[in-house]
DOVEX-807300 format. One record per residue (C-alpha): residue number from 1; residue in three letters; x, y, z. Coordinates in steps of 0.02 Angstrom, whole numbers. Layout:
! DOVEX-807300
(NUM; 'ALA'; (X; Y; Z));
...
//
This chain:
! DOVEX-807300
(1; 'UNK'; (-724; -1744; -1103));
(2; 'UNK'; (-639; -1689; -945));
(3; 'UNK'; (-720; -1605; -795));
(4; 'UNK'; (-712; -1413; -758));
(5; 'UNK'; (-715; -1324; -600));
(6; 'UNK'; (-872; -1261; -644));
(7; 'UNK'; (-943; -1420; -679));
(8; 'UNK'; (-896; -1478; -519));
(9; 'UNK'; (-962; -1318; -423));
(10; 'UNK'; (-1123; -1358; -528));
(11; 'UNK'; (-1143; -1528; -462));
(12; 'UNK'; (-1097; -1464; -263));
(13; 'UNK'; (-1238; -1348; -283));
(14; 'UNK'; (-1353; -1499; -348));
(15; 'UNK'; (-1309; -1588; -199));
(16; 'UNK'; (-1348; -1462; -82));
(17; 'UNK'; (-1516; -1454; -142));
(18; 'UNK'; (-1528; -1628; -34));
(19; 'UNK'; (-1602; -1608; 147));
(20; 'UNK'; (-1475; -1736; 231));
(21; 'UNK'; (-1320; -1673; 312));
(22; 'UNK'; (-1215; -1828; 192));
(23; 'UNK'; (-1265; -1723; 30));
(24; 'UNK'; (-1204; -1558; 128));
(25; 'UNK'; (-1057; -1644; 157));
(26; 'UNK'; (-1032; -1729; -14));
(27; 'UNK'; (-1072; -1537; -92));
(28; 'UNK'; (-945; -1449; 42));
(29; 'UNK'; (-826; -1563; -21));
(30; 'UNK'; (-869; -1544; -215));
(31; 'UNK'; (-875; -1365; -194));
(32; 'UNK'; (-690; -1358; -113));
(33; 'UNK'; (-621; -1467; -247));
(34; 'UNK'; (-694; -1337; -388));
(35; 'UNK'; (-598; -1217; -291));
(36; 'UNK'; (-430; -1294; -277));
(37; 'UNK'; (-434; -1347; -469));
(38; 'UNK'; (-500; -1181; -506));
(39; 'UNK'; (-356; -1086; -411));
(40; 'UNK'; (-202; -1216; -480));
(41; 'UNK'; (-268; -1157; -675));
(42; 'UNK'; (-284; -991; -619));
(43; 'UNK'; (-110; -995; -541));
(44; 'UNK'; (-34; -1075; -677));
(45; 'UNK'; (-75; -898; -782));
(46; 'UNK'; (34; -816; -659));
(47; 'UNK'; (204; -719; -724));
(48; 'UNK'; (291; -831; -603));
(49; 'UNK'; (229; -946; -429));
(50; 'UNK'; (228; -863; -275));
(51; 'UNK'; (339; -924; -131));
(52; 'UNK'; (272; -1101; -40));
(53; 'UNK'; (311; -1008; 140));
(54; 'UNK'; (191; -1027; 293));
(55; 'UNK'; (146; -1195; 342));
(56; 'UNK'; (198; -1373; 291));
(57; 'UNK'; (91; -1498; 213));
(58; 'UNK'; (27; -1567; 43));
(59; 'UNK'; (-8; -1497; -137));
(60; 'UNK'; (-156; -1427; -45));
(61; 'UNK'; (-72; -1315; 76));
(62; 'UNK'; (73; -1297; -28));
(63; 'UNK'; (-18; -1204; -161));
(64; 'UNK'; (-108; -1099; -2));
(65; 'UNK'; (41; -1038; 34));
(66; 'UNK'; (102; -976; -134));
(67; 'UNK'; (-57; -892; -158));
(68; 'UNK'; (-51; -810; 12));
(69; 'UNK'; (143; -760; -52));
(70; 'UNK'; (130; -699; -223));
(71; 'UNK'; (289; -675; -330));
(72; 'UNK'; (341; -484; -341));
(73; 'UNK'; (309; -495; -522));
(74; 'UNK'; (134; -487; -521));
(75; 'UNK'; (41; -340; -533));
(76; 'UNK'; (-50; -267; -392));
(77; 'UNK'; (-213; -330; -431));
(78; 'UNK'; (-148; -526; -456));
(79; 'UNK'; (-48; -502; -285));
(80; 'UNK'; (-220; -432; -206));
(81; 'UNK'; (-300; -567; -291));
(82; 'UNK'; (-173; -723; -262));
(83; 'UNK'; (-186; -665; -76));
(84; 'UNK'; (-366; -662; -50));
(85; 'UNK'; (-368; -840; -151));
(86; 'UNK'; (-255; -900; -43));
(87; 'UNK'; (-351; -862; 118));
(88; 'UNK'; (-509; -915; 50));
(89; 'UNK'; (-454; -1068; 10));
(90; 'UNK'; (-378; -1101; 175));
(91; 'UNK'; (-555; -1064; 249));
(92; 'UNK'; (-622; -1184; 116));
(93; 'UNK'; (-498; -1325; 141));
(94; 'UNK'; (-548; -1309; 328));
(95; 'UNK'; (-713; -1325; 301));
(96; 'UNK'; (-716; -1464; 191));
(97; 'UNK'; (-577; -1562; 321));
(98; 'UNK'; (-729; -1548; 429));
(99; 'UNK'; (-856; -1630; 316));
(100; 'UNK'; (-745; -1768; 258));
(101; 'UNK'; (-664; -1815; 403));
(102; 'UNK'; (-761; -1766; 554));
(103; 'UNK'; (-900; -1863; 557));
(104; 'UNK'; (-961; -1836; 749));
(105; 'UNK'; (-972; -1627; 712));
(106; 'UNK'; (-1116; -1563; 643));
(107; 'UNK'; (-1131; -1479; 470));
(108; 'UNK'; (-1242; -1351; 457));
(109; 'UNK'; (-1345; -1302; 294));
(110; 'UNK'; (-1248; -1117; 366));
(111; 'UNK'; (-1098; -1193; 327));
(112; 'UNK'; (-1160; -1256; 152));
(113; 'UNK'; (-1216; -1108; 112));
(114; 'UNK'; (-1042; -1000; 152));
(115; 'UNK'; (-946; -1132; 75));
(116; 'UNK'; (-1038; -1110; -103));
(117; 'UNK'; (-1050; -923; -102));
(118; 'UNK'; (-855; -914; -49));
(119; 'UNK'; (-821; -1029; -224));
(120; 'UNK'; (-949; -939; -304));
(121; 'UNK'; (-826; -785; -266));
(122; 'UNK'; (-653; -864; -287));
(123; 'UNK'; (-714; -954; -455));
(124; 'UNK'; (-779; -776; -526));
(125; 'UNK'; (-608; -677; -444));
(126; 'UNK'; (-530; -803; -554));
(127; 'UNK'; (-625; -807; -686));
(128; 'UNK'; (-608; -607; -697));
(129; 'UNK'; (-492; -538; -823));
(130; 'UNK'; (-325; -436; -788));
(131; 'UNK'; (-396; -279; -885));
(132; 'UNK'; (-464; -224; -716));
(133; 'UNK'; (-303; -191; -673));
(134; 'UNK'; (-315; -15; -732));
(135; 'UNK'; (-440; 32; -639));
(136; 'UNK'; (-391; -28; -472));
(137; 'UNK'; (-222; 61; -519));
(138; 'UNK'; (-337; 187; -574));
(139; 'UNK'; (-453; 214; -402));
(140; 'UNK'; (-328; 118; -278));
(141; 'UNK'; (-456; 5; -217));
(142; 'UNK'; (-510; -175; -224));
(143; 'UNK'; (-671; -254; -137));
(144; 'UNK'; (-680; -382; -26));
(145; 'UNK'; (-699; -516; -175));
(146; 'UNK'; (-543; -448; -227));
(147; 'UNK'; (-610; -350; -379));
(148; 'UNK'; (-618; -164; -402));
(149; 'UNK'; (-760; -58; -365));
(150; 'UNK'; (-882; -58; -522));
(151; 'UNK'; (-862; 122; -604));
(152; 'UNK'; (-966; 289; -561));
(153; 'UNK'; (-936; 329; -726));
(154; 'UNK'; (-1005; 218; -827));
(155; 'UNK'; (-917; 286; -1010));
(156; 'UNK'; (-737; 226; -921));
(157; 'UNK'; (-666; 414; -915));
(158; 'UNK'; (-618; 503; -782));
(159; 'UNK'; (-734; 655; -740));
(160; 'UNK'; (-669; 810; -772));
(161; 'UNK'; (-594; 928; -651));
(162; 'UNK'; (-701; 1053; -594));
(163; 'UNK'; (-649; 1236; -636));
//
């Protein structure tokens, strides 16, 4: 059976259970990968692909950019939420540059430890389904995960206005 982003993530966080900076490393780099597969499928849902502007490079940074430039046929939510994939991501991609390629810089188990919450996050905005749309239409806000705020009112109604 083929591999899931979440299997992936599953097996980054195993290896950051390791003490050694090569498993934090190894699990950066897992964790980023569960992220960029997790954000093509997600993209792929999209009414259309956003526009591959900003700057040149690979697949990698070529689906950064559309998701920092979503078509103007998404809704609100999906643009709010292509964007802040996008940007994540890039902070993502960065870090996992660093563990693959930079061998003479330190990795932190700080930098672990961002790196899995920040796919935690993108995996679950993803993961999320479009019905919240109404409610960020709805209240006109989005948090900083790029979902809307959880309800006050728990029955889904708008209170009444007072008389």
């Amino acid at each position: 059976m083929p591999t899931t982003s979440h299997e992936l993530m599953s097996i980054a966080r195993e290896q950051g259970q390791h003490a050694s900076e090569g498993w934090r490393r190894s699990a950066i780099s897992r964790a980023y990968y569960a992220a960029y597969h997790r954000c093509r499928e997600w993209e792929q849902a999209l009414p259309a692909l956003g526009a591959n502007m900003g700057e040149e490079g690979g697949r990698h940074q070529e689906l950064i950019n559309r998701l920092k430039h979503p078509d103007r046929t998404c809704s609100a939510i999906l643009k709010l939420r292509s964007k802040a994939n996008g940007v994540q991501l890039e902070v993502q991609r960065e870090r996992r540059v660093k563990a693959d390629y930079r061998l003479g810089d330190w990795v932190s188990e700080k930098e672990l430890g961002e790196q899995l919450d920040q796919v935690a996050q993108l995996i679950a905005r993803c993961d999320q389904p479009s019905c919240a749309d109404s409610a960020v239409l709805r209240t006109g806000r989005i948090t900083d995960a790029g979902t809307p705020p959880p309800s006050p009112n728990p029955s889904g109604t708008p209170p009444s206005a007072p008389r």
